[in-house]
C-alpha positions in Angstrom: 90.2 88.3 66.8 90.4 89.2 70.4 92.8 91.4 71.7 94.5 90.9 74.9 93.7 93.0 77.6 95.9 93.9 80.7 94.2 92.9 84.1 95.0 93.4 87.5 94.6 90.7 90.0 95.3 91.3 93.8 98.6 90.2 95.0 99.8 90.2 98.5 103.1 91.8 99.3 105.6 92.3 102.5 106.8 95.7 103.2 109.6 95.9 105.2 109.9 99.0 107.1 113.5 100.4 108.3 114.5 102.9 110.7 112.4 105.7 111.7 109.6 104.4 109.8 109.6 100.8 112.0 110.0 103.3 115.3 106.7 104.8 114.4 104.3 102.0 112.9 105.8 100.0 115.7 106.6 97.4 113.8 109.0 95.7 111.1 106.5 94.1 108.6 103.1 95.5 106.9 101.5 93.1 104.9 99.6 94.6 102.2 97.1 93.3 99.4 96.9 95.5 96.1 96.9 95.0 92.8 100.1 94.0 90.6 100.4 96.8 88.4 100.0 99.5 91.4 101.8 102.5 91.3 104.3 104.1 94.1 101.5 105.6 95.5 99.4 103.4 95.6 101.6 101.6 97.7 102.1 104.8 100.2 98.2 105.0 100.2 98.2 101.6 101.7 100.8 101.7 103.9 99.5 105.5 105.2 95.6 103.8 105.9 96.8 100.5 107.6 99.2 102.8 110.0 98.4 106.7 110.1 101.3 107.2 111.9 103.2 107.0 108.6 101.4 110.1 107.0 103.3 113.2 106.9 106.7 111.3 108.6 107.4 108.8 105.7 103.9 108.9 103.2 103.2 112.4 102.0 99.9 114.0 103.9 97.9 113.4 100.9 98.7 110.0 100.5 99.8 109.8 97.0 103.5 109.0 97.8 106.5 108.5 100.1 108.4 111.9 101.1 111.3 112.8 99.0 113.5 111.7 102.1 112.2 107.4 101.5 113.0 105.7 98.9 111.5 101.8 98.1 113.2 99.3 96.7 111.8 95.6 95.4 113.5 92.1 96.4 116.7 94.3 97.4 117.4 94.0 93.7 115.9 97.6 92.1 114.6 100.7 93.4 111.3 101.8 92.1 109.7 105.1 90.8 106.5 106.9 90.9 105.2 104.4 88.2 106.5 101.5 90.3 106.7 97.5 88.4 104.7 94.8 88.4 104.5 92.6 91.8 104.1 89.1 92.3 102.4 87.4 95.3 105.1 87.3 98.0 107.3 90.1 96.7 109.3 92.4 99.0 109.7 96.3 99.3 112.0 97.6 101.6 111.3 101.5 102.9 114.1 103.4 104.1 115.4 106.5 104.3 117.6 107.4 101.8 119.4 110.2 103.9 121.9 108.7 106.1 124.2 109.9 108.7 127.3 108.5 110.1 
């Protein structure tokens, strides 16, 4: 009997980028193709290589994740961790800050 194994396939995603992160990649949506069962930072890596103005501001300088100051949620429904969730074609992440001011 064969067992089941997990694969990847690619899925393509929308990132949404909020506040200081849109004023420095310029722009509002990144569209990103990576696998479904990414990680986090797998996720920054992208983001960081499609717009290197990210790195060090919002992605950490060694691309393996967001600075402690961003936080990424999916759908506006659930925030994710370093080990991230599965993503379907179309899905949405949001990046913000999570410091605010007021």
């Amino acid at each position: 009997m064969t067992s089941a194994r997990n694969v990847s396939t690619q899925v393509t995603i929308n990132v949404e980028l909020f506040g200081n992160a849109r004023l420095l990649a310029e722009r509002k949506l990144v569209r990103l193709s990576i696998a479904d069962d990414c990680a986090l930072s797998d996720i920054a890596e992208g983001i960081g290589r499609q717009h290197p103005a990210l790195v060090g501001t919002v992605v950490r300088e060694d691309l393996t994740g967001f600075l402690d100051s961003y936080t990424v949620n999916l759908n506006g429904v659930e925030f994710l961790d370093e080990q991230g969730q599965r993503l379907s074609d179309g899905d949405s992440l949001l990046v913000f800050s999570s410091q605010a001011g007021g």
